[in-house]
C-alpha positions as CSV (number, residue, x, y, z in Angstrom):
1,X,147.7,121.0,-41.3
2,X,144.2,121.7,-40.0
3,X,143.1,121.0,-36.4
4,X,140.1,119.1,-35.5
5,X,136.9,121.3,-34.6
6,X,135.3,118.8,-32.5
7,X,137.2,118.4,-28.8
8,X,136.7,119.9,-25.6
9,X,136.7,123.6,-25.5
10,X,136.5,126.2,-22.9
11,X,135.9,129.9,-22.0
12,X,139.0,131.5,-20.7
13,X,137.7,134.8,-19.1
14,X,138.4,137.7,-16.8
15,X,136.5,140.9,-15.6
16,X,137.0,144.0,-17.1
17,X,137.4,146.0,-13.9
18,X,140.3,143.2,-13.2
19,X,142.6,142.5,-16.3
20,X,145.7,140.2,-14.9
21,X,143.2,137.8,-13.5
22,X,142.1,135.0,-15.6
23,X,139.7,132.0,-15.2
24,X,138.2,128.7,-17.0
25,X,134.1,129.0,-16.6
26,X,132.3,126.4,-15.0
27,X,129.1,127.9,-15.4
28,X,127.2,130.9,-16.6
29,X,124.3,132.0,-13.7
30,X,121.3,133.3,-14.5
31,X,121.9,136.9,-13.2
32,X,124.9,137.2,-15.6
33,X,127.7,136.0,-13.6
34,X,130.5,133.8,-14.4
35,X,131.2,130.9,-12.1
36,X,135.4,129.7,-12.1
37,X,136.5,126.1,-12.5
38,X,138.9,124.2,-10.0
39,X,139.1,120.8,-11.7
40,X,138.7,119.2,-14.8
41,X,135.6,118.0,-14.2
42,X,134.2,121.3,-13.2
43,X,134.7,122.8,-16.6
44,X,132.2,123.7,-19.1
45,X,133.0,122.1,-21.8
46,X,131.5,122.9,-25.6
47,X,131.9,120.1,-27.9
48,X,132.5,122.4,-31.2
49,X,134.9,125.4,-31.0
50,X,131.8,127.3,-32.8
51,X,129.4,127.1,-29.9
52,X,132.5,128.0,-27.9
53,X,133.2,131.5,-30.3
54,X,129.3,132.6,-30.3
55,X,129.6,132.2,-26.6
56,X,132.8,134.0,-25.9
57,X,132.0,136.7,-28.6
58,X,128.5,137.0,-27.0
59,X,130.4,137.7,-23.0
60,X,132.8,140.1,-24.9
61,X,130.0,142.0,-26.5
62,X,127.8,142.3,-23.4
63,X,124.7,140.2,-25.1
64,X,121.9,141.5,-23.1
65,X,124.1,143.2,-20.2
66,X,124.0,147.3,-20.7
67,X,127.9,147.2,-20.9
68,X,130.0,144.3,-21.6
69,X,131.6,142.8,-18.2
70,X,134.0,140.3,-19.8
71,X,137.0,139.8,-22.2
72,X,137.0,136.0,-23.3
73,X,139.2,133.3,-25.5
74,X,138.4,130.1,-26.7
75,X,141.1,127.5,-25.7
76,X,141.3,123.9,-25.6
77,X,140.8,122.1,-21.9
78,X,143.3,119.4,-21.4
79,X,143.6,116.8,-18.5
80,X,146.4,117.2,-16.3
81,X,147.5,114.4,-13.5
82,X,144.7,114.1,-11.1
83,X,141.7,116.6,-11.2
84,X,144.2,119.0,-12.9
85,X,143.8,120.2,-16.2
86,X,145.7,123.1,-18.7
87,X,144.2,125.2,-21.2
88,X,145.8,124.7,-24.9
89,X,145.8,127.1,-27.5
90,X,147.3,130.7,-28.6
C-alpha cells in the first residue's frame, strides 16, 4: 500500500519554550515567526509532502535562526464541516 505524495499538507508546530501547545501554520513572517491557522482556508498548504519535510526539517533545525525555535511534523490537512478542518497522519 503506498499513499499518494501529492495532497494537501501542513506544518504542525509548537515553540520550544512551550511543548504541550501545538498549532497548524498559516504563514511564516519575515522576522522568523510562525503565524497559527483558525480555518481551513487559512492553512498553508504544500502541494508535495517533500516541500512540506525541507520546510519542517528546516524550522526544526533553526535554518538561519542562532538556535532552533521550533519542533515541527508534516501531517495531512483535512476539511472538516464548515471552516473546520483536522490534521491526518502519525
Amino acid at each position: 500500500m503506498s499513499a499518494d505524495q501529492k495532497g494537501d499538507w501542513a506544518i504542525f508546530y509548537r515553540r520550544l519554550d512551550d511543548p504541550t501547545v501545538w498549532h497548524t501554520m498559516k504563514l511564516w513572517r519575515k522576522d522568523g515567526v510562525l503565524v497559527s491557522a483558525k480555518t481551513f482556508d487559512d492553512v498553508y498548504k504544500f502541494n508535495r509532502f517533500k516541500e512540506a519535510f525541507n520546510f519542517a526539517k528546516n524550522l526544526i533545525t533553526g535554518g538561519d535562526m542562532d538556535q532552533p525555535v521550533y519542533d515541527a511534523q508534516v501531517k495531512r490537512v483535512c476539511k472538516a464541516k464548515g471552516d473546520a478542518f483536522y490534521l491526518a497522519g502519525n
